[in-house]
C-alpha positions in Angstrom: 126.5 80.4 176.2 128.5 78.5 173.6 127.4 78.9 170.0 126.5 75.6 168.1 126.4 75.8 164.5 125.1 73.3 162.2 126.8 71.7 159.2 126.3 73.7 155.8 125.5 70.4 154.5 122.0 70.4 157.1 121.4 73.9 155.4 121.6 72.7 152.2 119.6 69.4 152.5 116.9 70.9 155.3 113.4 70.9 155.1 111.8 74.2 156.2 109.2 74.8 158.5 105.9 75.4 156.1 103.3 78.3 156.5 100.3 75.8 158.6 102.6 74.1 160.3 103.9 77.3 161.8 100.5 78.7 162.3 99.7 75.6 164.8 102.8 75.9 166.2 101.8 79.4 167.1 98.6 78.5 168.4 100.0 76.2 170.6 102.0 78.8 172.3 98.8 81.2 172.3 97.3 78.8 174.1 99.8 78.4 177.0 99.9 82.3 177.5 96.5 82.9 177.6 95.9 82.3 181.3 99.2 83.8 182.2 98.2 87.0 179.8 94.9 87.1 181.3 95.9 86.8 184.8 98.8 89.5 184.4 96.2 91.6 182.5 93.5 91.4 185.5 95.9 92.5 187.9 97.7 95.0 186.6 94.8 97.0 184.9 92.2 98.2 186.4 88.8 96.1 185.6 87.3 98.5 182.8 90.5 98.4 180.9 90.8 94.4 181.0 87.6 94.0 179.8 87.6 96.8 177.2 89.0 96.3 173.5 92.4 98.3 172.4 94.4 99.6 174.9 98.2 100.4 175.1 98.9 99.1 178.5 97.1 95.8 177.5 99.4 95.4 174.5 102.5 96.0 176.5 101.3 93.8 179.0 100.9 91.1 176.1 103.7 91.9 173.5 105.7 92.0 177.0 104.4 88.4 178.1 105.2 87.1 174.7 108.5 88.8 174.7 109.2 87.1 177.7 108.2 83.5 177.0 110.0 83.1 173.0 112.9 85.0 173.6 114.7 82.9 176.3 113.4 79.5 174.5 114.5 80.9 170.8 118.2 81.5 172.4 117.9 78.1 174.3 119.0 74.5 173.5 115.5 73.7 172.4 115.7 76.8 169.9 112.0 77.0 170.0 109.3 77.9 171.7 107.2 74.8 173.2 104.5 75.3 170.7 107.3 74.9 167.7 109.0 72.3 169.5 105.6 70.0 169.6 105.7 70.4 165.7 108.8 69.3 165.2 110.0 72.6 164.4 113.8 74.8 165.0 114.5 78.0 164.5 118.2 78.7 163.6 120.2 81.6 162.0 120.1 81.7 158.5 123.8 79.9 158.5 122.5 77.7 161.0 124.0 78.8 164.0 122.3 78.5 167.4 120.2 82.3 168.2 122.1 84.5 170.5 119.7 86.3 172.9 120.1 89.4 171.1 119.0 87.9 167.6 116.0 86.2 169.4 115.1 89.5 170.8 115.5 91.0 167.1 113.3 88.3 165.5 110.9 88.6 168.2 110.9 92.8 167.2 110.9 91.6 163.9 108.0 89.7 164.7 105.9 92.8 166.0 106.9 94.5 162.3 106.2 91.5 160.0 102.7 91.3 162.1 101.9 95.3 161.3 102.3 94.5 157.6 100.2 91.9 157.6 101.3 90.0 154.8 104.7 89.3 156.4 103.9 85.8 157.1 102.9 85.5 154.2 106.2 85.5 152.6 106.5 81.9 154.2 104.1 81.0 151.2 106.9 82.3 148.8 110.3 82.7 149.9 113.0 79.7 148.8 113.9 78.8 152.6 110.1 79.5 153.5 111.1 82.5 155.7 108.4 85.1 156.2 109.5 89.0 156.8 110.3 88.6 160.4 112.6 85.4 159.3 114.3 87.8 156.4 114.7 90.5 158.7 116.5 88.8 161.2 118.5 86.1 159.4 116.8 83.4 160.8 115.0 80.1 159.9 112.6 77.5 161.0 113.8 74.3 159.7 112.0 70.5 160.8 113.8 68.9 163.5 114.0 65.4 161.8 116.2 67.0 159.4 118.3 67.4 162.1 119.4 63.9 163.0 119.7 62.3 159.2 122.7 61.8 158.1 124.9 63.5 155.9 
């Protein structure tokens, strides 16, 4: 796949994606992969362990779902996930280069870390190019797409 890279002049002038904006956009996508989790959940564990809280094969069977469903729209043409995409929202490497599979899949890594901290979001709140922790540790950003198209 051919790299596209955006003009240092975007960087410099773009809006970033803000912390509530980001949280719908991630709602969005929790609602598309909620049936698909809880079908893939039903039939590959047994009853109890569907219905029960915490378990380790029902985490990998939704980290792997969500794995899965950003990764390969991160490193796409859209360069989100349809959830960011309906806000208006891109994600980009921090020099505003199109994501290679591999950085998706180390955002979406990332992701899983910034989450176990709990406050990595939260850096979205704080950080310059409102990047939270998973953002920082992966060299990304989420930038609005309208910021995009104007000209230079």
């Amino acid at each position: 796949m051919e790299s596209r890279r955006f003009d240092p002049d975007f960087l410099a002038r773009a809006e970033y994606g803000g912390f509530w904006i980001r949280v719908l956009a991630t709602l969005i996508d929790a609602g598309v992969l909620f049936i698909p989790v809880s079908l893939l959940e039903a039939f590959i564990l047994n009853p109890s362990a569907a219905a029960s809280g915490f378990s380790i094969q029902r985490a990998l069977v939704t980290y792997g779902v969500w794995a899965a469903y950003c990764v390969p729209f991160w490193s796409s043409s859209w360069h989100a996930t349809p959830g960011k995409r309906i806000c208006g929202l891109t994600i980009l490497s921090f020099n505003g280069e199109q994501l290679t599979f591999g950085r998706s899949m180390a955002r979406y890594l990332s992701c899983m870390v910034s989450g176990l901290v709990l406050i990595g979001p939260l850096f979205v709140i704080g950080t310059e190019r409102r990047q939270g922790l998973h953002d920082l540790l992966a060299g990304t950003i989420v930038v609005k797409r309208s910021a995009l198209a104007k000209p230079i």
